[in-house]
SEGULUM-532635 format. One record per residue: x, y, z of N, C-alpha, C, O, CB in turn; residue number from 1; residue in one letter. Coordinates in steps of 0.1 Angstrom, whole numbers, plus 2048, in hexadecimal, padded with zeros to 3 digits. Each point is the difference from the previous one (the first is absolute). Glycine has a CB too. Layout:
@n.px:X; n.py:Y; n.pz:Z; ca.px:X; ca.py:Y; ca.pz:Z; c.px:X; c.py:Y; c.pz:Z; o.px:X; o.py:Y; o.pz:Z; cb.px:X; cb.py:Y; cb.pz:Z; i:NUM; aa:A
...
***
This chain:
@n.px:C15; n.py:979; n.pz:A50; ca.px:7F4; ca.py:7FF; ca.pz:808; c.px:805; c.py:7FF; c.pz:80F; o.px:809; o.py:7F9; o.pz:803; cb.px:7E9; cb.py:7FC; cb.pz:7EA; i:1; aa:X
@n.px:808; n.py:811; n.pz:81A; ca.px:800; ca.py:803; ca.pz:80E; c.px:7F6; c.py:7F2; c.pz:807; o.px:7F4; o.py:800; o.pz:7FE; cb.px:80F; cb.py:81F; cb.pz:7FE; i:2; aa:X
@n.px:800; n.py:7DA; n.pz:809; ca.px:7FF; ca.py:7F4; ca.pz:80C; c.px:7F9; c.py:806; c.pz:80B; o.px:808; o.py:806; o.pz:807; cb.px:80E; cb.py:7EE; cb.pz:7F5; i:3; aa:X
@n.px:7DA; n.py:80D; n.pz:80A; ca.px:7FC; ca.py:805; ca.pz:80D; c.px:802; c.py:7F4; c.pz:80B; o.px:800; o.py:7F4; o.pz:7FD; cb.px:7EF; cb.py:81E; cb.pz:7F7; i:4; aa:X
@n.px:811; n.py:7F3; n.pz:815; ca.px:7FC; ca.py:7F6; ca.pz:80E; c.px:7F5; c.py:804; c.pz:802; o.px:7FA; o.py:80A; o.pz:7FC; cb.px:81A; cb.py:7F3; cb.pz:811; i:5; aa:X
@n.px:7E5; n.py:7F9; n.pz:7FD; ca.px:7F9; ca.py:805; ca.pz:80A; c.px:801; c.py:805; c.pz:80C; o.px:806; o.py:7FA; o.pz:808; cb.px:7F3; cb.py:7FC; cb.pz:7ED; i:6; aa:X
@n.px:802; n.py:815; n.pz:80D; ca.px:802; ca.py:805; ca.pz:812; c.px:7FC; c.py:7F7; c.pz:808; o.px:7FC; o.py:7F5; o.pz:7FC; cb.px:800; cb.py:822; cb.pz:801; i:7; aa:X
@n.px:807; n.py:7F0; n.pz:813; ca.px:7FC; ca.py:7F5; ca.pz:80D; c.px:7EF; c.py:803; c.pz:7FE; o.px:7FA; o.py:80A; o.pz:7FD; cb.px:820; cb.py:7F9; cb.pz:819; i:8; aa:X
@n.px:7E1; n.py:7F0; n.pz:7ED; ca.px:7F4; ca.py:7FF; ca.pz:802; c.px:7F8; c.py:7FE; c.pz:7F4; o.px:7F5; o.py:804; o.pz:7FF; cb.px:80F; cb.py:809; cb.pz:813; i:9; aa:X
@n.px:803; n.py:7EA; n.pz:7E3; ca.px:7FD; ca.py:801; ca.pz:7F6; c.px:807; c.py:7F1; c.pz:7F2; o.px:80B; o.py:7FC; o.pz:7FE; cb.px:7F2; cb.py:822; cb.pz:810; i:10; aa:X
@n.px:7FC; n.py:7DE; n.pz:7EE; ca.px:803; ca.py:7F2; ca.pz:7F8; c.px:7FF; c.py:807; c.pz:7F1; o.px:7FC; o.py:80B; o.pz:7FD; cb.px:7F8; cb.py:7DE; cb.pz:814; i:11; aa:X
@n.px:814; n.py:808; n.pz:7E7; ca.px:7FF; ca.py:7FF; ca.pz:7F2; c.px:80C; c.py:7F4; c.pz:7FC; o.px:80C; o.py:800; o.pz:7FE; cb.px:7EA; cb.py:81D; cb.pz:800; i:12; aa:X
@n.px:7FE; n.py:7DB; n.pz:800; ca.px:805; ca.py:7F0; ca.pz:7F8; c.px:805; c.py:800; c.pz:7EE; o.px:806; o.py:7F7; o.pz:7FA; cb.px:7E6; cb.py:7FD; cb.pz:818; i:13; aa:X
@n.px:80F; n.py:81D; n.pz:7EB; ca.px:804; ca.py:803; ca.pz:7F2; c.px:811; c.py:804; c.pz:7FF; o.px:800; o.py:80C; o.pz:801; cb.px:7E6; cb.py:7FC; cb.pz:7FA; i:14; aa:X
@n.px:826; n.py:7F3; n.pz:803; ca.px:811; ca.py:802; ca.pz:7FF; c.px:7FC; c.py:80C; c.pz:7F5; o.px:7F5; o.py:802; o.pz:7FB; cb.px:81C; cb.py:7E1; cb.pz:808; i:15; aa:X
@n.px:7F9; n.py:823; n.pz:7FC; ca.px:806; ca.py:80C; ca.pz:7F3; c.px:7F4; c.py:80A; c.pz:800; o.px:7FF; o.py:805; o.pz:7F6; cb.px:80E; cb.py:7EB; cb.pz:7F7; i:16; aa:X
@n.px:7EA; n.py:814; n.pz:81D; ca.px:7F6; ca.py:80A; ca.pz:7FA; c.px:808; c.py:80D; c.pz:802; o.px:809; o.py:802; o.pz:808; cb.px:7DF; cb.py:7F2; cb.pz:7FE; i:17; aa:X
@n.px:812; n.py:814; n.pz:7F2; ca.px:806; ca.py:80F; ca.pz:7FD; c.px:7FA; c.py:807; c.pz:809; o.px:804; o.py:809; o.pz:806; cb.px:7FF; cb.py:7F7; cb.pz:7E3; i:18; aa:X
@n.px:7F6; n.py:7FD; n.pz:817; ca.px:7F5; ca.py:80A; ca.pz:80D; c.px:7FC; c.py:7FA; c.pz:80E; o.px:804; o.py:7F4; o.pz:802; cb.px:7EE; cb.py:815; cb.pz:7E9; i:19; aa:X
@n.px:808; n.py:7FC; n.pz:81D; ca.px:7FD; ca.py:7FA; ca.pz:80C; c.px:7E9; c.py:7FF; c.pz:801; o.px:7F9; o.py:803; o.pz:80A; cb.px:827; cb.py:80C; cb.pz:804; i:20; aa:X
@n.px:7DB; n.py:7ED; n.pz:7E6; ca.px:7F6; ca.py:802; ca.pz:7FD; c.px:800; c.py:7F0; c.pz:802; o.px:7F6; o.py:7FB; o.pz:7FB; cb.px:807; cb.py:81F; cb.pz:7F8; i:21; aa:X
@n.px:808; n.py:7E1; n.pz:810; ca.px:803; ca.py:7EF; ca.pz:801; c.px:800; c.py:7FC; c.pz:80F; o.px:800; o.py:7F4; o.pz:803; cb.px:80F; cb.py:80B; cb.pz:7E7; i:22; aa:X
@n.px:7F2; n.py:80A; n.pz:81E; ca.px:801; ca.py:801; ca.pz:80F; c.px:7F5; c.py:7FA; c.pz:804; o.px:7F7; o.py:806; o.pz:7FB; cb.px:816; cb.py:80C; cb.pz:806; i:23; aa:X
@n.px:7EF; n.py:7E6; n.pz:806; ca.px:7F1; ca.py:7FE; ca.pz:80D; c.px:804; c.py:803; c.pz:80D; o.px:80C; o.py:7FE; o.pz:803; cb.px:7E8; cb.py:7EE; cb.pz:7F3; i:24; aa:X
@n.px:804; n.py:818; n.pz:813; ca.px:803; ca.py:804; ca.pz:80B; c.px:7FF; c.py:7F7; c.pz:807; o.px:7F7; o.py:7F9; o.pz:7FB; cb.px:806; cb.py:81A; cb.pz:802; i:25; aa:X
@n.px:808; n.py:7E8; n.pz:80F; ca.px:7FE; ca.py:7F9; ca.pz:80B; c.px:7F2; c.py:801; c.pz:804; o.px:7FA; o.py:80B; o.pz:802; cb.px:81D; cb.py:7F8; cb.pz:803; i:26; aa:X
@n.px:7E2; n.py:7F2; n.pz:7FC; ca.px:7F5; ca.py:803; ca.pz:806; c.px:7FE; c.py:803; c.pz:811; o.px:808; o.py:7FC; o.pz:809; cb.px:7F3; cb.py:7F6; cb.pz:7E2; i:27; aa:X
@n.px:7F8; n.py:816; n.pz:816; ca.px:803; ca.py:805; ca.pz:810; c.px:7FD; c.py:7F7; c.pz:808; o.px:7F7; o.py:7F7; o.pz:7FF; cb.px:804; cb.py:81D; cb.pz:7FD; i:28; aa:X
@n.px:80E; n.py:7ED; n.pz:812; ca.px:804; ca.py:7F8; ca.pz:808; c.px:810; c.py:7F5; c.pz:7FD; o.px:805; o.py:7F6; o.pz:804; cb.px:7DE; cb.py:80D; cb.pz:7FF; i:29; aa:X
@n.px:81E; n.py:804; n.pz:7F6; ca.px:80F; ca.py:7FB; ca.pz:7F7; c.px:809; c.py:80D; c.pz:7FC; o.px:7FE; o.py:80A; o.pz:7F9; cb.px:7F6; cb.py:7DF; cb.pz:7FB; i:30; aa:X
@n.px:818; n.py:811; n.pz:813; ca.px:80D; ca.py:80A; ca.pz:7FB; c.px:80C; c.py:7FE; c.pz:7F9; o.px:802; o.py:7F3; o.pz:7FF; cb.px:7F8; cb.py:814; cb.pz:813; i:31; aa:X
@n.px:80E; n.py:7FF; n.pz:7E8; ca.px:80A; ca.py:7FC; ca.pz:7FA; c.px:809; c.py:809; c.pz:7FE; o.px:7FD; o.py:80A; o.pz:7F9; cb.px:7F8; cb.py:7E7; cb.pz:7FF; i:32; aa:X
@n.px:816; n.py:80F; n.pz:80E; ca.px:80E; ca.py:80B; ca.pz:7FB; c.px:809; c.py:7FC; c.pz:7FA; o.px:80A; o.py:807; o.pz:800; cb.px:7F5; cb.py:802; cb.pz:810; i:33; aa:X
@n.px:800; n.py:7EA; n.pz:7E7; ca.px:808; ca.py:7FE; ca.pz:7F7; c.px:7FE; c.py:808; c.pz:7F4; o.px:7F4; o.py:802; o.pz:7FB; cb.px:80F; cb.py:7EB; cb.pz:810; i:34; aa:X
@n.px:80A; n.py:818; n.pz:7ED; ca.px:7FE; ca.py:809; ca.pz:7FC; c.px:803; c.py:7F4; c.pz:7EB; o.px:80B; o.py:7FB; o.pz:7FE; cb.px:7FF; cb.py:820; cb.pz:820; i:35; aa:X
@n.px:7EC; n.py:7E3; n.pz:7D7; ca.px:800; ca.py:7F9; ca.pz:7F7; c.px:7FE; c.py:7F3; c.pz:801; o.px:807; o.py:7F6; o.pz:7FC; cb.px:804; cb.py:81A; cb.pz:7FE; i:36; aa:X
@n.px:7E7; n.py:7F1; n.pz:80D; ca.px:7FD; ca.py:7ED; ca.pz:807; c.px:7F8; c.py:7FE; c.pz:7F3; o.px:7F8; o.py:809; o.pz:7FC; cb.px:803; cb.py:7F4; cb.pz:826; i:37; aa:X
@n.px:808; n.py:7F7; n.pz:7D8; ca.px:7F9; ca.py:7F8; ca.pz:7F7; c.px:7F6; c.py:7F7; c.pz:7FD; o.px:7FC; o.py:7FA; o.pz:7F6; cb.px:812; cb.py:80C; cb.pz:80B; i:38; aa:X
@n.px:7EC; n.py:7FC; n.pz:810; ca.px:7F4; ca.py:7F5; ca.pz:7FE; c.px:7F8; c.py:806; c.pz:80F; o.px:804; o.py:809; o.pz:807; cb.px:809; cb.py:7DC; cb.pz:7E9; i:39; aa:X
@n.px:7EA; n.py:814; n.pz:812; ca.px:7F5; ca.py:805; ca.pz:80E; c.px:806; c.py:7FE; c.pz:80C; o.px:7FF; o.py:806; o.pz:80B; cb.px:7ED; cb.py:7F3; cb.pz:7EB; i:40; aa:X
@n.px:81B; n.py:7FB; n.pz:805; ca.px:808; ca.py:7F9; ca.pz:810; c.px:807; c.py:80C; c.pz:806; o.px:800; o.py:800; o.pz:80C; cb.px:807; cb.py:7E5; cb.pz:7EC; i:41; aa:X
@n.px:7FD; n.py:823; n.pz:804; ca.px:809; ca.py:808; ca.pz:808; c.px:7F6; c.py:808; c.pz:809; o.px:803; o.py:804; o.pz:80B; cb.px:812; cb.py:7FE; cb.pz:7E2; i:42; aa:X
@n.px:7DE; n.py:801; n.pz:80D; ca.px:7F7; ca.py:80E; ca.pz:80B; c.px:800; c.py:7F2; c.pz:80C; o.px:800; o.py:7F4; o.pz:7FD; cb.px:7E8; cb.py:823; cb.pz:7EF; i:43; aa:X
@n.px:817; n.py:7EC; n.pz:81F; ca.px:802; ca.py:7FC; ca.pz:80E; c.px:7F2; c.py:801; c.pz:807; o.px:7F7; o.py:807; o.pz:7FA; cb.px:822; cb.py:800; cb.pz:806; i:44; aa:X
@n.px:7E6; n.py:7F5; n.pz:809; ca.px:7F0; ca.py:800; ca.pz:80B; c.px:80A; c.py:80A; c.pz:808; o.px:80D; o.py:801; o.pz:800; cb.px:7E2; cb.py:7E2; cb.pz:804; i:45; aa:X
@n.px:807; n.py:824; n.pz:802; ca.px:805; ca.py:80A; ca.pz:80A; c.px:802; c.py:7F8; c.pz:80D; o.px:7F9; o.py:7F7; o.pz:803; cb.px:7FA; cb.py:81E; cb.pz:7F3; i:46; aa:X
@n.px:815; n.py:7ED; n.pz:80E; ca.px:803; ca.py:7F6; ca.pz:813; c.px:7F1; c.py:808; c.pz:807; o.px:7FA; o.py:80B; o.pz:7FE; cb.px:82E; cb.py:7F6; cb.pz:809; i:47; aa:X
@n.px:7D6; n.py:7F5; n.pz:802; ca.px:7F6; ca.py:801; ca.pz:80B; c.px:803; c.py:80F; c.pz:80A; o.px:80A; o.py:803; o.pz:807; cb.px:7F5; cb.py:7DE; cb.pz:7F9; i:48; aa:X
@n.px:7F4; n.py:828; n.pz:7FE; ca.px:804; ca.py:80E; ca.pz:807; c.px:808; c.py:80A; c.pz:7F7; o.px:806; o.py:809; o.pz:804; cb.px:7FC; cb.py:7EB; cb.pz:813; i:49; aa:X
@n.px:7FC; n.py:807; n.pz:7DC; ca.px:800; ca.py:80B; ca.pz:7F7; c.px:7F5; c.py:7FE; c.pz:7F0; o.px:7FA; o.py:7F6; o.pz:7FC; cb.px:824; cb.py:80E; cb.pz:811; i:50; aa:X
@n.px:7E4; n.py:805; n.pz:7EF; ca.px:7FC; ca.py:802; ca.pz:7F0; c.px:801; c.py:807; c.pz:7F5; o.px:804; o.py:80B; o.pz:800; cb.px:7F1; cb.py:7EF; cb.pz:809; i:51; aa:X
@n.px:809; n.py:7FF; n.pz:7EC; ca.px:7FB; ca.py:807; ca.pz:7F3; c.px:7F9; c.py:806; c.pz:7FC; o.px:7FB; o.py:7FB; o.pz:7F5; cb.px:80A; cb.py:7FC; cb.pz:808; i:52; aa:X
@n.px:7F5; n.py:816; n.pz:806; ca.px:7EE; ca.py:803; ca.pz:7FC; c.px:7FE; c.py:7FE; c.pz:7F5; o.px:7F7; o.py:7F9; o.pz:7FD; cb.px:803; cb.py:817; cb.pz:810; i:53; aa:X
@n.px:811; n.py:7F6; n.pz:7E4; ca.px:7FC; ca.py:800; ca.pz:7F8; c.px:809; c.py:7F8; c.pz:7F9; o.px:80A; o.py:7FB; o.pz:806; cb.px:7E9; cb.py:818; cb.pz:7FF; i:54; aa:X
@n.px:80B; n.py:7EB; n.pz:7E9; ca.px:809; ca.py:7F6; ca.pz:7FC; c.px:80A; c.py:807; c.pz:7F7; o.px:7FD; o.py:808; o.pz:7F7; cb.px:7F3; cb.py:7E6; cb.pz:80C; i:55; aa:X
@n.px:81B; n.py:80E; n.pz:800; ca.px:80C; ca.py:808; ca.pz:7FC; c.px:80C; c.py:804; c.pz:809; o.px:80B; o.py:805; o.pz:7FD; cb.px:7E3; cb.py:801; cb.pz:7F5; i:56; aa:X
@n.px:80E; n.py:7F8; n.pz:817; ca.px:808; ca.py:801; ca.pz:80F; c.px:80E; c.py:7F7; c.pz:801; o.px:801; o.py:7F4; o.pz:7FF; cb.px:7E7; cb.py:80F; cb.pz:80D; i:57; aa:X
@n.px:821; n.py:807; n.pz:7F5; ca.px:80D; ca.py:7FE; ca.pz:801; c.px:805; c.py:7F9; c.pz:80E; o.px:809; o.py:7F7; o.pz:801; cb.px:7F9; cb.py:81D; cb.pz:7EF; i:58; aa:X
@n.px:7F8; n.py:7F1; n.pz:819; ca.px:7FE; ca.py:7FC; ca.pz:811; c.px:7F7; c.py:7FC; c.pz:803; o.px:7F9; o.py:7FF; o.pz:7F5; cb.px:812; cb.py:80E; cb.pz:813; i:59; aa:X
@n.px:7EE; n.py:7F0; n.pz:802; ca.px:7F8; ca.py:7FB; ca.pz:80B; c.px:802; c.py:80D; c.pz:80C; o.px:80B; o.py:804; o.pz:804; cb.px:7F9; cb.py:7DE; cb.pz:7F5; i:60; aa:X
@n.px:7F1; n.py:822; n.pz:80B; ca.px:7FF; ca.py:808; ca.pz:80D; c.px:7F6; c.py:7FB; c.pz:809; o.px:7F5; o.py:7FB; o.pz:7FE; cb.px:811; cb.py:817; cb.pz:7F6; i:61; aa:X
@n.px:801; n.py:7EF; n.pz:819; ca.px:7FB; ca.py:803; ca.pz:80C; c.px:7ED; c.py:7FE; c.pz:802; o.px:7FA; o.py:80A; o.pz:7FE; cb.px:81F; cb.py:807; cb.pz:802; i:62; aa:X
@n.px:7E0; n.py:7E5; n.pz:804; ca.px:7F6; ca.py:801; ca.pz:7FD; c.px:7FA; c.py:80E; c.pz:80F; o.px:807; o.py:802; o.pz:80B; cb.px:7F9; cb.py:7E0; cb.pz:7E3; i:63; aa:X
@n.px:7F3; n.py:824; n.pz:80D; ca.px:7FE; ca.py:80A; ca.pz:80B; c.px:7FF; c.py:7FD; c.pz:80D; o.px:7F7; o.py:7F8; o.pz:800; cb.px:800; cb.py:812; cb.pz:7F1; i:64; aa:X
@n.px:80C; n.py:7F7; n.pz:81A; ca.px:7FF; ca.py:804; ca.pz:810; c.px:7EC; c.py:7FB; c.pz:7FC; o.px:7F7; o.py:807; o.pz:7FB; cb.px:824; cb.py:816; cb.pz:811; i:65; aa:X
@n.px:7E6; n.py:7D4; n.pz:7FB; ca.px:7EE; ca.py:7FE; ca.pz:803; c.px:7FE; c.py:7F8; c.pz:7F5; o.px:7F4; o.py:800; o.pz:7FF; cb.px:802; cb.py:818; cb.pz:80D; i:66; aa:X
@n.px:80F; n.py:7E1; n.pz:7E9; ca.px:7FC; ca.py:7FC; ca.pz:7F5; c.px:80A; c.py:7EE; c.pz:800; o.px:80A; o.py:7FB; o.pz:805; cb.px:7F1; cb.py:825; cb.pz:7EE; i:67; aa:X
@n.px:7FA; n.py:7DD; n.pz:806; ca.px:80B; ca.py:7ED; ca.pz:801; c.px:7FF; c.py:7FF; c.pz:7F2; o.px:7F9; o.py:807; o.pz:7F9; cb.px:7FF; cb.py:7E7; cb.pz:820; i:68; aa:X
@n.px:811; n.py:806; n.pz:7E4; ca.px:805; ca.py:7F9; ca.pz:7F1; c.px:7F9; c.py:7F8; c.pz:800; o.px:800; o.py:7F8; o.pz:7F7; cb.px:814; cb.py:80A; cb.pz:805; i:69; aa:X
***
């Protein structure tokens, strides 16, 4: 049996899954580039003057020119 991780931007508190169907995404406004994080703690708050729009986000970007956090 093949062992999955989870990608960046992405959890799973389940050890040994075969698949990545066990994955949750970071919720938006939260990032994470650790690559096989095992619990929520790892998705991050975006720093002040950037974001997450959606959830699953590996980075944080730049919020737009005219727009506040």
């Amino acid at each position: 049996m093949v062992i999955v991780s989870c990608g960046a931007g992405t959890y799973s508190s389940t050890r040994g899954a075969s698949n990545n169907a066990t994955c949750v995404a970071c919720a938006a406004g939260k990032q994470s580039r650790q690559l096989g994080a095992t619990s929520e703690a790892a998705c991050r708050s975006c720093a002040p003057g950037s974001m997450a729009a959606a959830a699953g986000m590996s980075q944080c970007t730049p919020c737009p020119h005219g727009s506040y956090q």
